[in-house]
mmJSON file of the N, C-alpha and C atoms, coordinates in Angstrom:
{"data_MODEL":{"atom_site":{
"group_PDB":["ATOM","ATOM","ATOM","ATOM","ATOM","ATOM","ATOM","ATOM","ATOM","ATOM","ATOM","ATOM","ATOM","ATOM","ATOM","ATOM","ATOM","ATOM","ATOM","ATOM","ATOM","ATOM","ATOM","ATOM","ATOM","ATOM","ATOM","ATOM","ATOM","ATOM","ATOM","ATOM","ATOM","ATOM","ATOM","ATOM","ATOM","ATOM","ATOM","ATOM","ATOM","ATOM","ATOM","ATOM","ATOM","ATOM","ATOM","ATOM","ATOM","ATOM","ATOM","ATOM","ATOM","ATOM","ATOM","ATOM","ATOM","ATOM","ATOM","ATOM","ATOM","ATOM","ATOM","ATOM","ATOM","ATOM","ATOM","ATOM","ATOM","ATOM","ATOM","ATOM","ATOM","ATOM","ATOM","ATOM","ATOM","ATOM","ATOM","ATOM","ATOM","ATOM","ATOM","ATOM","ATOM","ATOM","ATOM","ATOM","ATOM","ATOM","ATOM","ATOM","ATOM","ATOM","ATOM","ATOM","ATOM","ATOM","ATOM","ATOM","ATOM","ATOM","ATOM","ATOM","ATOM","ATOM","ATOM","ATOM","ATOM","ATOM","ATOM","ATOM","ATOM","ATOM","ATOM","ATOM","ATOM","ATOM","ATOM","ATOM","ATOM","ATOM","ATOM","ATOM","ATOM","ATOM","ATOM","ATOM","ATOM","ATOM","ATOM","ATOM","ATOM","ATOM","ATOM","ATOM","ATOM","ATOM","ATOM","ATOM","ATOM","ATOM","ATOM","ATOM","ATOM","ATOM","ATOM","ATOM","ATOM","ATOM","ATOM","ATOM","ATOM","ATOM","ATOM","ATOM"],
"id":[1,2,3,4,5,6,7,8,9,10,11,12,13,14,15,16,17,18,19,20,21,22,23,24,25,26,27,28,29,30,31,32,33,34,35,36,37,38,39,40,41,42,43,44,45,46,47,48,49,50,51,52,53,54,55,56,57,58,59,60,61,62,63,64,65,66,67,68,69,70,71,72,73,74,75,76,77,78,79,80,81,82,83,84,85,86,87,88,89,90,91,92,93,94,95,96,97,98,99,100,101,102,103,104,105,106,107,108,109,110,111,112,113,114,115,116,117,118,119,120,121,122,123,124,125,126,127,128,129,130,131,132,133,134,135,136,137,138,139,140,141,142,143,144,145,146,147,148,149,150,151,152,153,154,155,156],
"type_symbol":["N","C","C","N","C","C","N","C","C","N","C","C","N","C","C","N","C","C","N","C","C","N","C","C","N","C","C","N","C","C","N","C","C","N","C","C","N","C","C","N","C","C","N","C","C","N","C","C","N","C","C","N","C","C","N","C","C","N","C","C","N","C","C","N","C","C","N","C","C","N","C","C","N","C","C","N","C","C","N","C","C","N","C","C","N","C","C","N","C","C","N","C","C","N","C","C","N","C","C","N","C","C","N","C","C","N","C","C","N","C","C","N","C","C","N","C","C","N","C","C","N","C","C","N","C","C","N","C","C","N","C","C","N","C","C","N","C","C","N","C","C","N","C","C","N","C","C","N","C","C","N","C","C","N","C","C"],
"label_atom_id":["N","CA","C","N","CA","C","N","CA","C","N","CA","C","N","CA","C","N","CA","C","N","CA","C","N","CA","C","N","CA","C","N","CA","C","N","CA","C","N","CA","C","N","CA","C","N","CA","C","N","CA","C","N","CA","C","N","CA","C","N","CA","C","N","CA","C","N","CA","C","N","CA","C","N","CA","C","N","CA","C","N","CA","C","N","CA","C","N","CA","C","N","CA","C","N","CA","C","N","CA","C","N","CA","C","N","CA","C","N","CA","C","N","CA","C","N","CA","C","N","CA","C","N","CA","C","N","CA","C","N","CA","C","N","CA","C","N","CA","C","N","CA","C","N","CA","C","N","CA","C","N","CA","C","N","CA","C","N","CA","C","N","CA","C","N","CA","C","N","CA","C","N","CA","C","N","CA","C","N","CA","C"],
"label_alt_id":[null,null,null,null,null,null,null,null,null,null,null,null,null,null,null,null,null,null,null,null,null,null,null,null,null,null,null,null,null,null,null,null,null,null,null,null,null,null,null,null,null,null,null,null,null,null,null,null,null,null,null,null,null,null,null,null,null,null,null,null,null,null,null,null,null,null,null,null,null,null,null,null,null,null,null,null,null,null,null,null,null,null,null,null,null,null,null,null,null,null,null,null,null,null,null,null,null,null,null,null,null,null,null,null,null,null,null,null,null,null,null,null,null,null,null,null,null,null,null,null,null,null,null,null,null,null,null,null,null,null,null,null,null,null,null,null,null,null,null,null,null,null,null,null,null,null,null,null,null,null,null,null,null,null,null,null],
"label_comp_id":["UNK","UNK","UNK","UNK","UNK","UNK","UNK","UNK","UNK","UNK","UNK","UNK","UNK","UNK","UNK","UNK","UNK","UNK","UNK","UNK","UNK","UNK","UNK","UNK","UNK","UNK","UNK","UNK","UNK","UNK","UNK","UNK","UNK","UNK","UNK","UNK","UNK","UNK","UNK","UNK","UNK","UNK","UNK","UNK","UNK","UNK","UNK","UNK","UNK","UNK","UNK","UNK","UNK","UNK","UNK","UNK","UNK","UNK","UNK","UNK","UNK","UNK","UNK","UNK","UNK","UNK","UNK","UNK","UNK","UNK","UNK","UNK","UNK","UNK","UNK","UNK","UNK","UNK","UNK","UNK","UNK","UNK","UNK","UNK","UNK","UNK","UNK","UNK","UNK","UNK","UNK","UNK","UNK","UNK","UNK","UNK","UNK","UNK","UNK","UNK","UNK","UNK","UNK","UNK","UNK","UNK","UNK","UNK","UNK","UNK","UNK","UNK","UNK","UNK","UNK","UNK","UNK","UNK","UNK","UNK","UNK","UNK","UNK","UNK","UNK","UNK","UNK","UNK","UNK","UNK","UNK","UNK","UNK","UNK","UNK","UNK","UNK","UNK","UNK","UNK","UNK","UNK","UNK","UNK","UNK","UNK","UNK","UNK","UNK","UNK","UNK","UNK","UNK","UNK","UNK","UNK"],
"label_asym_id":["A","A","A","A","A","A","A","A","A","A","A","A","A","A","A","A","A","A","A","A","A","A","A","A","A","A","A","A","A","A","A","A","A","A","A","A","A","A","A","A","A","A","A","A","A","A","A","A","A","A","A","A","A","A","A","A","A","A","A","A","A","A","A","A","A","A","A","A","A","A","A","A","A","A","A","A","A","A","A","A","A","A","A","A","A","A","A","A","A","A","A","A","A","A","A","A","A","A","A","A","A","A","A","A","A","A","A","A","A","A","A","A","A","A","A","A","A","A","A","A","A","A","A","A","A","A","A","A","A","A","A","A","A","A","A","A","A","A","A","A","A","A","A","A","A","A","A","A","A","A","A","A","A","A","A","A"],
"label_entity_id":["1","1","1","1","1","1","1","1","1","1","1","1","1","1","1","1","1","1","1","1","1","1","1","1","1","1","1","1","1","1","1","1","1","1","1","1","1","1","1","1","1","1","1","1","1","1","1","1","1","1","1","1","1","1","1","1","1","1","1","1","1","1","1","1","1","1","1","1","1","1","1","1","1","1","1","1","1","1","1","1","1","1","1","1","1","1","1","1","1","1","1","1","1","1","1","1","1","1","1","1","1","1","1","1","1","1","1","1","1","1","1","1","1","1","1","1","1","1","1","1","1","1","1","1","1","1","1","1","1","1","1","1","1","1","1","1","1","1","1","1","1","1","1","1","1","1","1","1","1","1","1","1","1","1","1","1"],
"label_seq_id":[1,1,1,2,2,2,3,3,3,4,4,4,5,5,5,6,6,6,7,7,7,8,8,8,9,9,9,10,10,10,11,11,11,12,12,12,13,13,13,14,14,14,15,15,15,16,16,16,17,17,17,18,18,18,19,19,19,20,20,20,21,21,21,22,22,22,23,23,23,24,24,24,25,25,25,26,26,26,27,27,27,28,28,28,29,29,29,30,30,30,31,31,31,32,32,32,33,33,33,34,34,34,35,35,35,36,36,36,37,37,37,38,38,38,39,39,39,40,40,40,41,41,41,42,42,42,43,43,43,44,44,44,45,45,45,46,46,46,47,47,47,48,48,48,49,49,49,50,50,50,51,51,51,52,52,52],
"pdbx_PDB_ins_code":[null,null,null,null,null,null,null,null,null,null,null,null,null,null,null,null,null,null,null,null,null,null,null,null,null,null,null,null,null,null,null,null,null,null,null,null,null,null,null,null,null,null,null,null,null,null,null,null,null,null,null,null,null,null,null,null,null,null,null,null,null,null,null,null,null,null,null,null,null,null,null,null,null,null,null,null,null,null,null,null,null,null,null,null,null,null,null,null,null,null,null,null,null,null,null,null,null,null,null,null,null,null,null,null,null,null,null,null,null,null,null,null,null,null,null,null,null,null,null,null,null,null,null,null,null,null,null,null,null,null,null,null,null,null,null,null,null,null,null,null,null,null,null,null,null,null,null,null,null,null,null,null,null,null,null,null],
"Cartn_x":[14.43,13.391,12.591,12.119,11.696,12.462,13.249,14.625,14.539,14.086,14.3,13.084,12.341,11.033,11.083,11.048,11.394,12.046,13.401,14.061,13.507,13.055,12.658,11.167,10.269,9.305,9.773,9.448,10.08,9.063,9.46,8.349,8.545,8.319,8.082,7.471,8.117,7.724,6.333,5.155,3.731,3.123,3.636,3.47,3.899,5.184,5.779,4.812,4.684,3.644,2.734,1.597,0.652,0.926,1.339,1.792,1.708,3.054,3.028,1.669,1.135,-0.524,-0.882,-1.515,-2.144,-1.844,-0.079,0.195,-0.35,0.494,-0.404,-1.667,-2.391,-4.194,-3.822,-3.442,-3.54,-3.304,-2.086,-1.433,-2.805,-3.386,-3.974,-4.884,-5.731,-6.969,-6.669,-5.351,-5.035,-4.822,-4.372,-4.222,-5.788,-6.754,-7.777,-8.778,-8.747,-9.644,-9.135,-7.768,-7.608,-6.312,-5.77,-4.586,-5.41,-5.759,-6.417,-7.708,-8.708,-9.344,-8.84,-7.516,-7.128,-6.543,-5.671,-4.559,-6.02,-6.932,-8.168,-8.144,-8.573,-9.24,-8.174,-6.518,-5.668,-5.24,-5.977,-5.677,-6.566,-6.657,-6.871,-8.593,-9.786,-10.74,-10.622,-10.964,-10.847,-12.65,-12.514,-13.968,-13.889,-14.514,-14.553,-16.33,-16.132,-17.503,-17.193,-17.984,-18.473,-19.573,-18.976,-19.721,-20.859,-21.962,-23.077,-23.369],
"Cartn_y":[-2.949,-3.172,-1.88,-1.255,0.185,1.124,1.076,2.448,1.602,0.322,0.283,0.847,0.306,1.125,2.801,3.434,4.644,5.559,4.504,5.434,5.159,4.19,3.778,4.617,5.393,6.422,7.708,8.307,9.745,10.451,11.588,12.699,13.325,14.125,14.261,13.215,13.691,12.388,12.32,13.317,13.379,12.629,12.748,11.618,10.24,10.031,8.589,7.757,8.571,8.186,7.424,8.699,8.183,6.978,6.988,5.928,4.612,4.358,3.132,2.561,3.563,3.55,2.493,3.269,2.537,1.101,1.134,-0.11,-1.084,-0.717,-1.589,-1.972,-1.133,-1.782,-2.496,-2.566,-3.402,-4.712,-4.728,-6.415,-6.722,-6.186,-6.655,-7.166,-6.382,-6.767,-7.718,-8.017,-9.358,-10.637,-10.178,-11.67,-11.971,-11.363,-11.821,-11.887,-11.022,-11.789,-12.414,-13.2,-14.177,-14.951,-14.88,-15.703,-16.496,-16.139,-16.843,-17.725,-17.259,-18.613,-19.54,-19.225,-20.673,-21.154,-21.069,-21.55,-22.411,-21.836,-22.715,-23.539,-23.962,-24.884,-26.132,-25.595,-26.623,-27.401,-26.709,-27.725,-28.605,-29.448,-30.523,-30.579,-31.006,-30.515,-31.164,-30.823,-30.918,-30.966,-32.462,-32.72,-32.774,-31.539,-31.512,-31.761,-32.383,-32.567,-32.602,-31.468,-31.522,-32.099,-33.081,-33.73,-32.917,-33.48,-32.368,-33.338],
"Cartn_z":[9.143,8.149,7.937,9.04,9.147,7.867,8.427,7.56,6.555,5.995,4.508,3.975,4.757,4.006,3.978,5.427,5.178,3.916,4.218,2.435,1.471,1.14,-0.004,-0.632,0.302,-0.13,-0.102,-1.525,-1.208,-0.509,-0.414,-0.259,1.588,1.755,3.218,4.479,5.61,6.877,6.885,6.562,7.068,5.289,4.274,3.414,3.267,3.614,3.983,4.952,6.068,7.2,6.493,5.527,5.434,4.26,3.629,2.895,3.093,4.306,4.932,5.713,6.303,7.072,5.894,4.638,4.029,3.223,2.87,2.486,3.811,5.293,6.287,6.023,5.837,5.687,4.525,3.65,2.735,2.718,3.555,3.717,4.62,5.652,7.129,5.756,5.238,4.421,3.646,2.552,2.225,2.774,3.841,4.836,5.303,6.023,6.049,4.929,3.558,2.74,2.091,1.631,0.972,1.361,2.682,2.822,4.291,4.985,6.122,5.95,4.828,4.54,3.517,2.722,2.517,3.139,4.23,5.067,5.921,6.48,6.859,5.866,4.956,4.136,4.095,3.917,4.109,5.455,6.429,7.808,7.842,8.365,8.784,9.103,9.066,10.481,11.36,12.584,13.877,14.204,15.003,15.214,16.817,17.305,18.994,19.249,20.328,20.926,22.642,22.604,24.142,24.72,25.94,26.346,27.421,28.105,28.736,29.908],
"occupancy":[1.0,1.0,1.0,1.0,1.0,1.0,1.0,1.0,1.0,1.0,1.0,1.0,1.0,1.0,1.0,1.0,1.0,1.0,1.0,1.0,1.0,1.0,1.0,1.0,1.0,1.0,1.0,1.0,1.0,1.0,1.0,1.0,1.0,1.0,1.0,1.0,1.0,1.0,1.0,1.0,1.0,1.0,1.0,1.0,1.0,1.0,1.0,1.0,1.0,1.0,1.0,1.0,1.0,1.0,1.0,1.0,1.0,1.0,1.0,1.0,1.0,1.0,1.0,1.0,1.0,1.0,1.0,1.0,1.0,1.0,1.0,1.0,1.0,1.0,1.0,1.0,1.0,1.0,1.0,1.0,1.0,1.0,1.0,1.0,1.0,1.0,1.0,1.0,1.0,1.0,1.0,1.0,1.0,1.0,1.0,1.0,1.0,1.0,1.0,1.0,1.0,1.0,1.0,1.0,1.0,1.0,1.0,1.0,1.0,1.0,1.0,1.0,1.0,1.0,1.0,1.0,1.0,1.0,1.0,1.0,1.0,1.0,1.0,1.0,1.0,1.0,1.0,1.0,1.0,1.0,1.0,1.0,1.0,1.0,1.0,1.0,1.0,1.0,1.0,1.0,1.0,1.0,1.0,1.0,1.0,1.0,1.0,1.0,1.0,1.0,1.0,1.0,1.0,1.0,1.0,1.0],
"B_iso_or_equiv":[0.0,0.0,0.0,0.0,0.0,0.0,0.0,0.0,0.0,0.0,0.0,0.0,0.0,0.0,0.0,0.0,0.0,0.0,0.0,0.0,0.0,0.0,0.0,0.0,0.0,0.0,0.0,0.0,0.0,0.0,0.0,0.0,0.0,0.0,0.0,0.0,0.0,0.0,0.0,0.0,0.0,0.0,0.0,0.0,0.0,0.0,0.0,0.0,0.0,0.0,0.0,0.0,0.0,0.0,0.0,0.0,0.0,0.0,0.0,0.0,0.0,0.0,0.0,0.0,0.0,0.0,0.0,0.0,0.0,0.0,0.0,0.0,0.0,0.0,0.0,0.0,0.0,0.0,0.0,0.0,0.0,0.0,0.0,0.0,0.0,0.0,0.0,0.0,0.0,0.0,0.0,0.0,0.0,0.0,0.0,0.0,0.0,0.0,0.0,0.0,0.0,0.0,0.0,0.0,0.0,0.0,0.0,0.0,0.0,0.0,0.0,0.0,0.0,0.0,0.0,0.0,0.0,0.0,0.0,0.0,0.0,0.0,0.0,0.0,0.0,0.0,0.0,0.0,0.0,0.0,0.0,0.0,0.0,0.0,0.0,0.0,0.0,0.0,0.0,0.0,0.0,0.0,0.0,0.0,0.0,0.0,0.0,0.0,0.0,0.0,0.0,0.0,0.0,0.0,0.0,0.0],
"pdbx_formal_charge":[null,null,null,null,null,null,null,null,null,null,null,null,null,null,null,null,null,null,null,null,null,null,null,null,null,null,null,null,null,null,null,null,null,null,null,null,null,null,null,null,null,null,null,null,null,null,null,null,null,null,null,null,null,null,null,null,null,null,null,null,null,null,null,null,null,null,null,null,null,null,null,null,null,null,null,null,null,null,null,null,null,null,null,null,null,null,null,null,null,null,null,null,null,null,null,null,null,null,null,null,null,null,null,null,null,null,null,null,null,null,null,null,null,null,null,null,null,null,null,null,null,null,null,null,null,null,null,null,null,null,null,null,null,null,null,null,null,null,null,null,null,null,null,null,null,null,null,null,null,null,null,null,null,null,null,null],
"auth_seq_id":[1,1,1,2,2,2,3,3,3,4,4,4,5,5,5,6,6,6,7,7,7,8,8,8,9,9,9,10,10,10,11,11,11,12,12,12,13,13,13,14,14,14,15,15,15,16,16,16,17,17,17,18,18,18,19,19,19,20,20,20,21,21,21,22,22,22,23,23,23,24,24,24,25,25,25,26,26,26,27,27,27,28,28,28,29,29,29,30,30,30,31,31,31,32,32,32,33,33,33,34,34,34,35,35,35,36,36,36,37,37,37,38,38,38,39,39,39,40,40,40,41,41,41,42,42,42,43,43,43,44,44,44,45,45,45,46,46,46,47,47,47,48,48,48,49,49,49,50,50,50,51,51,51,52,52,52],
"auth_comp_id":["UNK","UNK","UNK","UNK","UNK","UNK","UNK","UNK","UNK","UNK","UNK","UNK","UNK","UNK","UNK","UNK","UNK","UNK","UNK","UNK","UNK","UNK","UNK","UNK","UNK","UNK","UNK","UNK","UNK","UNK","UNK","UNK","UNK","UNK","UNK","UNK","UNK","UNK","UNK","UNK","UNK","UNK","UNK","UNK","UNK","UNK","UNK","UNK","UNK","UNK","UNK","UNK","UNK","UNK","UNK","UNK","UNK","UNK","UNK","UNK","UNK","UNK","UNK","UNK","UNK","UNK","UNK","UNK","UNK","UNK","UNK","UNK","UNK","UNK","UNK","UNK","UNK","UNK","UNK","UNK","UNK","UNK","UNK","UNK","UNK","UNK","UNK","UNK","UNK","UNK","UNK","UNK","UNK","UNK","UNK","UNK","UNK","UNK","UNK","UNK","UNK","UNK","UNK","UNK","UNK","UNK","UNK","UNK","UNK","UNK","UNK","UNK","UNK","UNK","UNK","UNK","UNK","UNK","UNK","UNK","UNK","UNK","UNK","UNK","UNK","UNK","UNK","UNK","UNK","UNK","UNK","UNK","UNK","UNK","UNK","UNK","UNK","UNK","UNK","UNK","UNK","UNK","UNK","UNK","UNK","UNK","UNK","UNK","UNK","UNK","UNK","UNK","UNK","UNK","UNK","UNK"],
"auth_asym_id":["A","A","A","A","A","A","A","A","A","A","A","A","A","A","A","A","A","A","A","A","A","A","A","A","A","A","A","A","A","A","A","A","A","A","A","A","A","A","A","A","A","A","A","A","A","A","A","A","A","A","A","A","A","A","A","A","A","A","A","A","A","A","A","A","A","A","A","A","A","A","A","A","A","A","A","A","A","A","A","A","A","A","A","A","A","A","A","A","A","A","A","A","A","A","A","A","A","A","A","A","A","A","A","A","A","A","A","A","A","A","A","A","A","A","A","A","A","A","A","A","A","A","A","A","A","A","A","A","A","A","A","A","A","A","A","A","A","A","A","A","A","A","A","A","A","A","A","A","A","A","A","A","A","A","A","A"],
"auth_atom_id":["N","CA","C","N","CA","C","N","CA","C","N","CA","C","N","CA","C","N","CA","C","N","CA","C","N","CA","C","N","CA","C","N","CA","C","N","CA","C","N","CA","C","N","CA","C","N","CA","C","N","CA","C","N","CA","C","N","CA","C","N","CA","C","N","CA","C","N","CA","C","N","CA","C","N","CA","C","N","CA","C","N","CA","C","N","CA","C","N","CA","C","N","CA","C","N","CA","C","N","CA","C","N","CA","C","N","CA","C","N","CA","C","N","CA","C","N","CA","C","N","CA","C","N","CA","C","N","CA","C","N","CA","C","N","CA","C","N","CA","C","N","CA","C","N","CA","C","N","CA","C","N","CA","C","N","CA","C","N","CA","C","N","CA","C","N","CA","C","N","CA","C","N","CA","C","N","CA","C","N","CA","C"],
"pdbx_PDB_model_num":[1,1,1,1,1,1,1,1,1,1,1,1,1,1,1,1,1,1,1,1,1,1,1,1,1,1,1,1,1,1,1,1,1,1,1,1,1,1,1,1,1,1,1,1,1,1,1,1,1,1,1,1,1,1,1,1,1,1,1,1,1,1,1,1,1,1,1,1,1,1,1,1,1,1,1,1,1,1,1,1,1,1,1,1,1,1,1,1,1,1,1,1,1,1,1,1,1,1,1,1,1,1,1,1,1,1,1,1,1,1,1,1,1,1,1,1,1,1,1,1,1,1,1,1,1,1,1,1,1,1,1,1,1,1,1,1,1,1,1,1,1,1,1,1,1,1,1,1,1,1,1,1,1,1,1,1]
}}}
């Protein structure tokens, strides 16, 4: 999966690098601002109570 991505950016290894760096931040930042609070909203709630 690596080497597909790899080939698939041109340019030199110290641009490819940075490249992929930043597509990474991108997915991380999509999954937490908009794929992880809806996947919350579609579970279930869960009513815990601790007893004292």
């Amino acid at each position: 999966m690596f080497s597909i991505l790899w080939r698939f950016f041109p340019g030199p290894a110290w641009l490819r690098v940075l490249v992929l760096l930043v597509a990474l931040a991108a997915v991380v930042y999509a999954l937490i601002t908009y794929v992880y609070p809806w996947v919350a909203l579609q579970l279930p709630a869960q009513e815990v109570t601790v007893g004292t």
